[in-house]
C-alpha positions in Angstrom: 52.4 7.6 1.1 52.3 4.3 -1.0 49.1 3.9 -2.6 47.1 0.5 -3.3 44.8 0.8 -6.2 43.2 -2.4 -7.2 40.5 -1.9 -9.9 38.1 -5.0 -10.0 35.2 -5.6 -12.9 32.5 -8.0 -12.1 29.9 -9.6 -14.7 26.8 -10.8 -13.6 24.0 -12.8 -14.7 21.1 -14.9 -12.8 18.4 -17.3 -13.3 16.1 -18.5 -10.7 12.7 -19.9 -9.6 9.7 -17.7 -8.0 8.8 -20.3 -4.7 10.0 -23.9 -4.0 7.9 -27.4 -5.2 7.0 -28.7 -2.4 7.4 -32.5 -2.5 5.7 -33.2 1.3 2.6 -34.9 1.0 0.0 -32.8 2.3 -1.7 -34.2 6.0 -4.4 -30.9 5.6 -8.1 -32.5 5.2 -11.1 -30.6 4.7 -15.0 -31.1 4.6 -17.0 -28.4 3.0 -20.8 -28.3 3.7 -23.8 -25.8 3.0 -26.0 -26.3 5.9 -29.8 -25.4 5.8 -31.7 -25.2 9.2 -35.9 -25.8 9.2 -37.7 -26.3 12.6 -41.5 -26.1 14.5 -41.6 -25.4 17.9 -44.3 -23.9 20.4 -43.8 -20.6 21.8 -45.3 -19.3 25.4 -48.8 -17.6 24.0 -48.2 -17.9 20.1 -48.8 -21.3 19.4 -47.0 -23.2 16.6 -44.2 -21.1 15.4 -42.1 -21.9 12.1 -38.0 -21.7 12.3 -36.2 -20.8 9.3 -34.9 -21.9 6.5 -31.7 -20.4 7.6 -28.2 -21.5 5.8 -25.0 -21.5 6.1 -21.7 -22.4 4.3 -18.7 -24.1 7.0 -15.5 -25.6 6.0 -13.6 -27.9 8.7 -10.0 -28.6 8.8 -7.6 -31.3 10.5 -4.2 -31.4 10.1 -3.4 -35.1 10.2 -6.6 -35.6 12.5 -5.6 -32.7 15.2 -5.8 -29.2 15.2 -9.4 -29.1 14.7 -10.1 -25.3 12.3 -13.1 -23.9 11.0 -14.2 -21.3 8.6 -18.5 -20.3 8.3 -18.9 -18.1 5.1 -22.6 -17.3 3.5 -24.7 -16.2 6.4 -28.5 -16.5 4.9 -30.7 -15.9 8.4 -28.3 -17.0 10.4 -25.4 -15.7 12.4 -22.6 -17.2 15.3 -21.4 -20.8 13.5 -19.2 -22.7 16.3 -18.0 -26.2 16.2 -17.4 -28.0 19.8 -17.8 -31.5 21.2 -15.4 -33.6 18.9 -16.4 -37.3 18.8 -13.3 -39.4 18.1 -12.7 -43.0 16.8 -11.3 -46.0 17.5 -8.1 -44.9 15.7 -8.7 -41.5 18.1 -8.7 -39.4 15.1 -11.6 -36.9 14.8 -14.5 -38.4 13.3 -18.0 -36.2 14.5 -18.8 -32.7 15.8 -21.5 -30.4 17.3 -21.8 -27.3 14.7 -23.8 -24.8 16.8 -24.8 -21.8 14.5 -28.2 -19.4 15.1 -30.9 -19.1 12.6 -33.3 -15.8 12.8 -36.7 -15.8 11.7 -39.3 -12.8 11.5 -42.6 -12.3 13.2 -44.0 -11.7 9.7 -43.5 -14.9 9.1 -45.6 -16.7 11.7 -49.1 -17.0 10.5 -50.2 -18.4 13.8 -49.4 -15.4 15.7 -51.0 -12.5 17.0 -50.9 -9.4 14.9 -48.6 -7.3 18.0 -46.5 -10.7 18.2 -45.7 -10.2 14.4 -44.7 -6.5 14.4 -42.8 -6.6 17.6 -40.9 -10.2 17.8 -38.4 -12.5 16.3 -37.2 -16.1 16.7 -34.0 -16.9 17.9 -33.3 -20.4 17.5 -29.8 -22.0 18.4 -29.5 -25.4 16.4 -27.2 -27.8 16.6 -26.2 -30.8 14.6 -23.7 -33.8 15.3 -21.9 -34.1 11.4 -19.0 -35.8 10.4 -16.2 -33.9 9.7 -13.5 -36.4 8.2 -13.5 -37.6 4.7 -14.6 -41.0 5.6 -17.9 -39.9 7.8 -18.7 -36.9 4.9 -22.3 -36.6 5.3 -23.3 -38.2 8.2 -25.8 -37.0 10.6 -26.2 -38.4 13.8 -28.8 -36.0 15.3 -30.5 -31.9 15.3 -31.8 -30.4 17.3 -33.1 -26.7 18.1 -34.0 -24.3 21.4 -35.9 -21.1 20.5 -37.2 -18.0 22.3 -38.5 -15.0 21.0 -37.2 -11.6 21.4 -39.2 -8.6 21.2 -39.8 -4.7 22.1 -36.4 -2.5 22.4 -34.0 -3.1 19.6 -35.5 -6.7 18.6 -38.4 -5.2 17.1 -38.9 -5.3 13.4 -40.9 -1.9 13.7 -39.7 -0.2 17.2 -42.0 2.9 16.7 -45.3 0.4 16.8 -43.8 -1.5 19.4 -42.9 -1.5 23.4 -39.6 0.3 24.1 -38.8 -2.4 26.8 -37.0 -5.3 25.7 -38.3 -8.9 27.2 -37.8 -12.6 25.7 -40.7 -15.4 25.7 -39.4 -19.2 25.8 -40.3 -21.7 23.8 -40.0 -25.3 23.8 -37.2 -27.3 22.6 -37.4 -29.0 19.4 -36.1 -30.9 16.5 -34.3 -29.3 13.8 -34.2 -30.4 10.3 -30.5 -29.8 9.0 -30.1 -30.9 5.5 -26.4 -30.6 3.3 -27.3 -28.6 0.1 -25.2 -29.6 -2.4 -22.9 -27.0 -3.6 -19.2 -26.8 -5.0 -16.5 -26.3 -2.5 -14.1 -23.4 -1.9 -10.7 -23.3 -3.4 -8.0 -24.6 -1.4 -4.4 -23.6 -1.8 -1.9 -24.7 1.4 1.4 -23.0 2.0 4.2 -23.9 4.2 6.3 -21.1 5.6 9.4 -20.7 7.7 11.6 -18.4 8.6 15.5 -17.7 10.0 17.3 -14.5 11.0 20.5 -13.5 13.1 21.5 -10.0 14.4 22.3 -8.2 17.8 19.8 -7.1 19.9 20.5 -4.7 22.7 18.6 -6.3 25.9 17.9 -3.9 29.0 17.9 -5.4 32.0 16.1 -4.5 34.8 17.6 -2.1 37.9 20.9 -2.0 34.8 20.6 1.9 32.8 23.2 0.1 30.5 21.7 -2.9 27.4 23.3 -5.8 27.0 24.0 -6.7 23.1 23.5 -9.9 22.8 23.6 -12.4 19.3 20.4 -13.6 18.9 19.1 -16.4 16.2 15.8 -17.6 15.3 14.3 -20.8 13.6 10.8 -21.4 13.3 9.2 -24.8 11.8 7.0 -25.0 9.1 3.8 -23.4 9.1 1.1 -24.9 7.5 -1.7 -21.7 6.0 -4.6 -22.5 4.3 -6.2 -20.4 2.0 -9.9 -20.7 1.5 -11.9 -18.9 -1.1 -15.4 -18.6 -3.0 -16.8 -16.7 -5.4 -20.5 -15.5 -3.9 -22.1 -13.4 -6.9 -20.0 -10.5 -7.2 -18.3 -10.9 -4.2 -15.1 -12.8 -3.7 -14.8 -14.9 0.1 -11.2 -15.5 1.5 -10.3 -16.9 4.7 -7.0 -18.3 6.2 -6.2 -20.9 8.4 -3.1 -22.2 10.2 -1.5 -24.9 12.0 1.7 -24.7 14.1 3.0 -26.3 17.5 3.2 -24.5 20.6 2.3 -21.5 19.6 5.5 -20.8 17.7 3.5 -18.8 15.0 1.1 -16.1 15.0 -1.0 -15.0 12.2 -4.0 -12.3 12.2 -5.9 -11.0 9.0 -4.4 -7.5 7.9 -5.9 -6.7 4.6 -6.9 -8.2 1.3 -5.5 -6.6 -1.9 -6.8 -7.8 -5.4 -6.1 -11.5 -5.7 -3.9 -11.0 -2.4 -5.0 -11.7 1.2 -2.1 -10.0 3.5 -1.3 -11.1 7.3 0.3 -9.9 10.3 2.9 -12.5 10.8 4.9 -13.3 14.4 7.5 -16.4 14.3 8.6 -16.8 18.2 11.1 -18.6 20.0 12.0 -19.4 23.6 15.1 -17.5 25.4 16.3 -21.0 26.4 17.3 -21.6 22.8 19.1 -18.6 22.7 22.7 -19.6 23.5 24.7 -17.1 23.8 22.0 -14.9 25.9 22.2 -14.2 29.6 20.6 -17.1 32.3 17.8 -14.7 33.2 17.3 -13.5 29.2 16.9 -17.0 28.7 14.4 -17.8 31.0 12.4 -14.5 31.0 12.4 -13.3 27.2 11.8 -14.6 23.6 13.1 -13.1 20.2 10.4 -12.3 17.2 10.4 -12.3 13.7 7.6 -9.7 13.1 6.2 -9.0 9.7 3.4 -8.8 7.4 2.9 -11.6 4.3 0.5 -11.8 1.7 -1.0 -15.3 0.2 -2.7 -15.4 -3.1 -6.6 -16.1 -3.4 -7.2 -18.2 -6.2 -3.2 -18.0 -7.6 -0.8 -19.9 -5.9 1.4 -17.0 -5.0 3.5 -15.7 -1.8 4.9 -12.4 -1.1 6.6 -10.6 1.2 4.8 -7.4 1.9 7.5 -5.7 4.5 10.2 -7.3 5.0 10.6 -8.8 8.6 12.3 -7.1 11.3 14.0 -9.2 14.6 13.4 -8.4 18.1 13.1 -9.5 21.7 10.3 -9.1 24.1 11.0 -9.0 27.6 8.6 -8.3 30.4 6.3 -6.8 31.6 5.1 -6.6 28.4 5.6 -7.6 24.9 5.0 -4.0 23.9 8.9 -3.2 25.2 10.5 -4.9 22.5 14.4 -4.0 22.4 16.1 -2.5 19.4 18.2 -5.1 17.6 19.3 -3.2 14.8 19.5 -4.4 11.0 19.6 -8.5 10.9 22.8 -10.1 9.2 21.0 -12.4 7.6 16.9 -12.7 7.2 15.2 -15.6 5.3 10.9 -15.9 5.5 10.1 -18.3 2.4 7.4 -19.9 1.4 6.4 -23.1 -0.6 3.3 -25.0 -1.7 2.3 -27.7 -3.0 2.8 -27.0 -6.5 5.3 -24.8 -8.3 4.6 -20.7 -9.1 6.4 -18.6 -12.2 8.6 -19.5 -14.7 12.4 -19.3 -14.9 13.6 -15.6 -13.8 16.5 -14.1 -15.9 18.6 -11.3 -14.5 21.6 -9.7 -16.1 23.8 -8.8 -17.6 25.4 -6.8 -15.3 28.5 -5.0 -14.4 30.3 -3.6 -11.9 33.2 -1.7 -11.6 34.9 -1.5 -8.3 38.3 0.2 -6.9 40.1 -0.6 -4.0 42.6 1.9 -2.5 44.7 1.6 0.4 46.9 4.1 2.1 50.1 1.7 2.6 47.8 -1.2 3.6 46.0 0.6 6.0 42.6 2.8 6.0 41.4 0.5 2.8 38.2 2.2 0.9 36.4 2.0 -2.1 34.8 3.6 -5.1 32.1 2.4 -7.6 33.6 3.7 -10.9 30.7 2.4 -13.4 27.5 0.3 -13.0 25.1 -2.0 -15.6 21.8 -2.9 -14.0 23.3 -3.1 -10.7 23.4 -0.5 -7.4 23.3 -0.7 -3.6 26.8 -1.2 -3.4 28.5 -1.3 0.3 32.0 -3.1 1.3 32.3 -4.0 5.2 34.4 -6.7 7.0 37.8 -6.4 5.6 39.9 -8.9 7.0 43.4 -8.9 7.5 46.5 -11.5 6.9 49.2 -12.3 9.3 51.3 -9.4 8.8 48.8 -7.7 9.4 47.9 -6.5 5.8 44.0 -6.3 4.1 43.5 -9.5 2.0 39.7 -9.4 1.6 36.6 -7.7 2.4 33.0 -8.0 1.6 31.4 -6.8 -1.1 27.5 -6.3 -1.3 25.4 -5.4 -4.4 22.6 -5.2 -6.1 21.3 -6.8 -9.5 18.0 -5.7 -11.1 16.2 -7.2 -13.9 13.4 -6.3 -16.1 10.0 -8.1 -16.0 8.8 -7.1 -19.3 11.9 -9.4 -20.2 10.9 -12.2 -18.8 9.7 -14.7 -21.3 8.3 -17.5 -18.5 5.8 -14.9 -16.8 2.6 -14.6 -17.4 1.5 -10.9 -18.7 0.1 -9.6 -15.5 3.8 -10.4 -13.8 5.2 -8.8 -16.8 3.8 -5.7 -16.2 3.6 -5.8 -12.4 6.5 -6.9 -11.3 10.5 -6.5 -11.3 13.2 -8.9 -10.3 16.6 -8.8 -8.1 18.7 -10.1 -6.9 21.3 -9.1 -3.7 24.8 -10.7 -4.2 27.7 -11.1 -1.3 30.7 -11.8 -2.2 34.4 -12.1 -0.7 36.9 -10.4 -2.7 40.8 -9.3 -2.9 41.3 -6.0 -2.3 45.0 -5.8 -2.8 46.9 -7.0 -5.9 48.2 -9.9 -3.8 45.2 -10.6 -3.5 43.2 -9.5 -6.6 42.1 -13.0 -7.9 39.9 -14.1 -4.9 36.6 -14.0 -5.3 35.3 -16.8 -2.9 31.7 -17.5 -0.6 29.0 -16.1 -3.5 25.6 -16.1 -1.9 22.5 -15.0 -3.9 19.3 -13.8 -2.4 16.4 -13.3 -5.2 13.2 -12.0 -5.1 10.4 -10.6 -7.0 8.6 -7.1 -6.0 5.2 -6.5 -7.9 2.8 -3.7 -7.1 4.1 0.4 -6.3 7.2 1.8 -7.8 8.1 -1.9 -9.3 5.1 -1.8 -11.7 6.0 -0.8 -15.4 2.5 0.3 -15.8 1.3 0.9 -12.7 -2.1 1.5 -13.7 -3.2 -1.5 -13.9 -1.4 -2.8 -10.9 -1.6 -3.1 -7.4 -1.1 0.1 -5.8 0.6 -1.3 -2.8 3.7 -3.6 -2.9 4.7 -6.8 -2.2 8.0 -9.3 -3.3 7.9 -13.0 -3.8 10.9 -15.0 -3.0 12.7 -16.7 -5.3 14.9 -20.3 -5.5 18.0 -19.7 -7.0 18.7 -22.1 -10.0 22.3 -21.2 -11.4 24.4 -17.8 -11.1 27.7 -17.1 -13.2 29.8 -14.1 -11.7 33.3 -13.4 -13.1 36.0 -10.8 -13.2 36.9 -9.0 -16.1 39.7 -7.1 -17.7 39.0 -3.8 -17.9 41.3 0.0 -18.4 42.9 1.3 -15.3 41.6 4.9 -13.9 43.9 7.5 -13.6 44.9 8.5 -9.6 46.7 11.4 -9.2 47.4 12.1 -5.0 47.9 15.8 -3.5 49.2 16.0 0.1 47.8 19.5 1.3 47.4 21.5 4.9 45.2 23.5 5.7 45.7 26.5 8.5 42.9 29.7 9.1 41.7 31.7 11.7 38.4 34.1 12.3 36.7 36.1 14.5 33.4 33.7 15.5 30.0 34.8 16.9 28.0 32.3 19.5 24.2 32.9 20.6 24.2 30.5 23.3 20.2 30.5 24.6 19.6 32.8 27.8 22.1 35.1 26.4 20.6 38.8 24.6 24.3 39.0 23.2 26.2 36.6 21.4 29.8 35.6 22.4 33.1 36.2 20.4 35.1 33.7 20.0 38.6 34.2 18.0 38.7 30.9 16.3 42.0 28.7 14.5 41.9 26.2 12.3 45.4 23.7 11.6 44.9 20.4 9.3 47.4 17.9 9.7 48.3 16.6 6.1 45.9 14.8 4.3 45.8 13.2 1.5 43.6 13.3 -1.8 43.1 11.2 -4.6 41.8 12.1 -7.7 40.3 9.1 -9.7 39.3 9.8 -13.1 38.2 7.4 -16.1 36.9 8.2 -19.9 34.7 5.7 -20.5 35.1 6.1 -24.6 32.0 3.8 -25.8 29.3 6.5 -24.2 31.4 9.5 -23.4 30.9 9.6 -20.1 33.9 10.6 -17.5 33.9 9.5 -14.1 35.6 12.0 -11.5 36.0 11.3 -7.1 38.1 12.0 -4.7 38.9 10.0 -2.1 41.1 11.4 1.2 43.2 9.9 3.5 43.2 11.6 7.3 42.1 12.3 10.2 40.1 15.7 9.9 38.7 15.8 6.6 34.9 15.4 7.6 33.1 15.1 4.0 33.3 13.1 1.4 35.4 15.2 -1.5 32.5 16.7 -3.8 33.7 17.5 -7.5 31.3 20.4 -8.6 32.6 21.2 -12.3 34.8 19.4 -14.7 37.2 21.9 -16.9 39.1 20.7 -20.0 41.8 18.8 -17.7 40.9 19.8 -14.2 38.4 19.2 -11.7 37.0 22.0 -8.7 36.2 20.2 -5.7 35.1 21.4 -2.6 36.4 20.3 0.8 35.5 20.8 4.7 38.2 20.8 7.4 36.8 20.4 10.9 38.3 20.5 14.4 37.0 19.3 17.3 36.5 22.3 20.2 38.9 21.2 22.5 41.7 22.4 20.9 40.5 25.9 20.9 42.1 28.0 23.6 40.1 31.0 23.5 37.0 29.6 23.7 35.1 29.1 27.0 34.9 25.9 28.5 31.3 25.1 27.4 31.6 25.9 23.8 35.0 23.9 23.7 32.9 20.4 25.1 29.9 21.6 22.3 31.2 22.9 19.6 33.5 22.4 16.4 35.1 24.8 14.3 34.5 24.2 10.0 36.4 25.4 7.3 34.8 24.9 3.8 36.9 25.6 0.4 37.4 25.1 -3.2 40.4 23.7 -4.9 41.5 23.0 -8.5 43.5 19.7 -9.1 44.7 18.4 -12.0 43.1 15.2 -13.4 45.8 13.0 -15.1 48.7 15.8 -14.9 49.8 17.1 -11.2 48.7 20.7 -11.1 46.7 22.4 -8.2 45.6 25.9 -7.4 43.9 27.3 -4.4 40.5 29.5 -5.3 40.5 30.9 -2.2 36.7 30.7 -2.0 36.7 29.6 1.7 34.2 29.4 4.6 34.9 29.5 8.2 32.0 28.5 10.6 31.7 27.2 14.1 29.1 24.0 14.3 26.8 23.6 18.0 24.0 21.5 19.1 21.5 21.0 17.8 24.0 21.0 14.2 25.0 17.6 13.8 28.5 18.6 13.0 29.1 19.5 16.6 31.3 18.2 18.5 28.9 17.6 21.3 30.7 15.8 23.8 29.2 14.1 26.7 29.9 17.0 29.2 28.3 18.8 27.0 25.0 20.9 28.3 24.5 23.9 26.8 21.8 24.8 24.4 22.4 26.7 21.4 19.8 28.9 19.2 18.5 28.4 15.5 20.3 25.2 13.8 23.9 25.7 15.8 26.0 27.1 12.4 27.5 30.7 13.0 29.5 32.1 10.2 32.5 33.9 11.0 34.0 36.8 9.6 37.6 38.5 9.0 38.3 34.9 7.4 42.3 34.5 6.6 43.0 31.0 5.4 46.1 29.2 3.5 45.8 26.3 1.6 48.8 24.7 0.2 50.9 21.3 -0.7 52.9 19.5 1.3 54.6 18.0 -1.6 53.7 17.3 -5.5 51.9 14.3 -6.4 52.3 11.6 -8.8 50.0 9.6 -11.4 49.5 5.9 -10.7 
């Protein structure tokens, strides 16, 4: 065997930005007004009858003069604000419109009514006024008017124990209202424009097909325009939100509001036909989705991810059947508005320590050795030169910062909320190869609220993350001490006697069971790390039926006791019957001692021989596999006789 270690130390450090300026001038307008509703009118047997004062607060919205969107806040006898009838101008923007909204008045109320009218009735009075609803015809009134009727007995009645159980409605004649604009401060207004982007592969079933189809699929939405609209009302706090898209790309409904957070369902769609690389009749029958939930702050510009968005394709008959697609190679959902958020975010320094091993260029695999503020580490897409011999591979990791270090937040952030950052990087993984480190992408974010809080008492409970700009990053290798790799080729050979409780069966089944390893070869990798003390210990194997990782479980003086498991798929057991041979593997678990920077090995013959069958997920479990097993599918053996030795010494690199 030719090993290939190649040990790589990476440095890290970060700065970014918390959400994008946004240097679009905005085309959202808005007219705010407080509404208050008077009115006389003559009801069938009352006489003169007095309507209101009812009021009510309404905020309209145009989005470059379309996409007429209102909000009614402040009910005060009054209920059911609409706005219909838009009266446009010569420019045919949006210049007038009917607000329709119900004011309620009590019997007691009415002096010129009869004493049963008074306990048993109300007025219902729908009034409508014809307002302007741009900036330039703010104020305006063109006309008001109001159509009453009273409603008592039943439910309508102010006291239904003194009053007819029936319910019945007397008209009353249409009248004039009297709608005057109250002056009063408008809500706060903060705008956001969101898009988003992801890729993955989404498996598509098709109809009359039992197999899916996996299919690349992409999405891009446009900007989203959301408004966010708030007041303060006494002691209570008003939000609303309010959106503009085209064609119904985006969907957003009101989840929750958290303090100083309003959160919303979120649903970016796009057509199959822009789906490229889908099937004709996926591309004219299904979209893909961006689902998610995102929270906007109330009265601080602020946006957050609350979960993080998941891809998928809807199909019919329904949207409900939404195909798995699996984890997205790339997600972006960001959000900017019209005025900068945070200061500066600092992350690092970090480290990571990284080695590469490669059995003869083949089977590459790697082991963190030592990490500084970073984690989540994962390698995937190794990619290979013309010979045919690893150059690259992925590497993806974490970098996490501290809040209470960052200098440009304000306390509440501090305290709250943690930084970090995901880094993706192309790197050597053979000494040919050891100086690349090419195609650095960052991905920053902020999480606040939950497990990111230093003191989570006084923050938010649940949590959300913010994303971030990236303003400079600075990642470099760095000299560092090699480990120490000593390799033992072993094989492995046992044999047992093997009971099976197969279900049905009041007995269970002996099955003489064998056990031969083909050699396999481990690596012990160990490093003193002499500034804190610390030593790192792993193995690592290469071949084909060593099934878990190499676990070291004590460390003495110069040696290290690991514990292995052998397994062997069922089929090559003769003396089993046919439907445990499809089911069911055979394990062998033991301890060795290896020697950590000299070669020495010794065999503690502490060994465990088991057969594995559904529901165990060690099983072999093929797919002419039908049996059912009992309890969780492990049966120890017994009369265990097992040899464990080396194929030949092994040497330090």
């Amino acid at each position: 065997m030719l090993l290939s270690p190649i040990l790589t130390v990476l440095s890290i450090s970060i700065v970014a930005n918390a959400v994008h300026q946004n240097d679009v001038e905005s085309t959202i307008t808005s007219v705010f007004y407080r509404l208050r509703a008077t009115a006389t009118t003559l009801c069938f047997r009352t006489g003169a009858t007095l309507i209101g004062p009812g009021q009510v607060d309404v905020t309209i919205l145009t989005n470059g003069g379309s996409g007429i969107v209102y909000r009614a806040a402040n009910y005060v006898n009054s209920n059911d604000l609409v706005v219909s009838s838009v009266e446009y101008d010569e420019a045919i923007k949006p210049a007038f419109a009917a607000i329709h909204f119900n004011v309620v008045t009590s019997g007691a109320s009415q002096p010129n009514w009869r004493v049963a009218d008074q306990t048993c009735c109300i007025v219902n009075s729908r009034v409508t006024v014809i307002i302007g609803i741009m900036p330039d015809t703010r104020g305006q009134i063109i006309r008001s008017l109001a159509k009453s009727y009273m409603d008592c007995g039943g439910s309508f009645s102010p006291q239904p124990h003194r009053c007819p159980p029936e319910h019945f409605t007397v008209d009353c004649k249409a009248g004039v209202g009297q709608v005057e604009i109250v002056p009063e401060q408008p809500p706060k207004m903060i705008q956001y424009d969101i898009k988003a982007s992801a890729s993955g592969f989404c498996n598509i079933h098709q109809k009359g097909s039992p197999w899916a189809i996996t299919s690349e699929t992409t999405l891009a939405s446009p900007i989203i325009t959301v408004v966010i609209l708030s007041k303060q009302y006494r002691d209570d706090l008003w939000s609303q939100f309010a959106f503009f898209n085209s064609e119904g790309l985006a969907v957003l409904k009101f989840d929750s509001v958290e303090p100083d957070l309003l959160v919303t369902y979120v649903q970016f769609r796009q057509r199959g036909r822009f789906e490229p690389v889908w099937s004709a009749d996926n591309q004219q029958c299904c979209i893909a989705l961006l689902i998610g939930y995102i929270g906007f702050g109330i009265t601080e510009r602020r946006f957050t991810i609350v979960d993080e968005p998941n891809l998928t394709v809807a199909c019919p008959p329904s949207e409900l059947q939404k195909p798995y697609c699996g984890a997205a190679d790339f997600e972006q959902l960001t959000g900017q508005s019209d005025l900068a958020t945070a200061g500066p975010t600092v992350l690092g320094p970090g480290a990571l320590e990284i080695l590469f091993l490669t059995d003869n260029g083949a089977d590459p695999i790697f082991r963190t050795l030592s990490l500084v503020n970073t984690g989540d580490v994962i390698s995937f897409g190794t990619r290979y030169d013309e010979a045919n011999w690893p150059s690259t591979a992925v590497l993806k990791f974490s970098l996490t910062g501290s809040g209470l270090a960052q200098t440009g937040w304000v306390e509440r952030d501090r305290i709250c909320c943690t930084p970090k950052s995901w880094i993706t990087v192309d790197i050597g993984v053979v000494r040919e190869t050891n100086d690349i480190m090419r195609n650095v992408r960052v991905q920053t974010s902020i999480s606040c609220g939950g497990a990111s809080a230093a003191v989570p008492t006084r923050c938010p409970r649940q949590s959300f993350s913010v994303s971030c700009t990236p303003v400079s990053s600075e990642i470099k290798q760095e000299p560092a001490e090699e480990p120490s790799i000593m390799l033992y080729d072993l094989v492995a050979s046992s044999n047992a006697d093997c009971d099976v409780w197969r279900q049905g069966y009041a007995q269970a089944g002996s099955r003489y069971t064998t056990l031969y390893s083909s050699a396999v070869t481990i690596a012990i990798i160990s490093k003193v790390y002499k500034a804190s003390g610390q030593i790192y210990v792993e193995g690592a194997y290469f071949g084909s039926n060593i099934h878990i990782p190499i676990t070291p479980i004590e460390v003495m003086g110069d040696h290290v006791i690991a514990e292995l498991q052998f397994r062997e798929p069922g089929f090559k057991q003769s003396s089993w019957m046919s439907p445990d041979r499809t089911c069911c593997s055979a394990l062998l678990t033991t301890r060795l001692a290896f020697g950590m920077k000299q070669d020495s090995f010794m065999y503690l013959r502490s060994d465990v021989m088991s057969i594995a069958c559904p529901p165990n997920k060690l099983a072999e479990r093929t797919p002419a596999c039908k049996k059912a097993y009992t309890g969780s599918g492990s049966y120890a053996c017994k009369n265990v006789k097992t040899l464990v030795e080396r194929e030949k010494g092994g040497e330090t690199q």
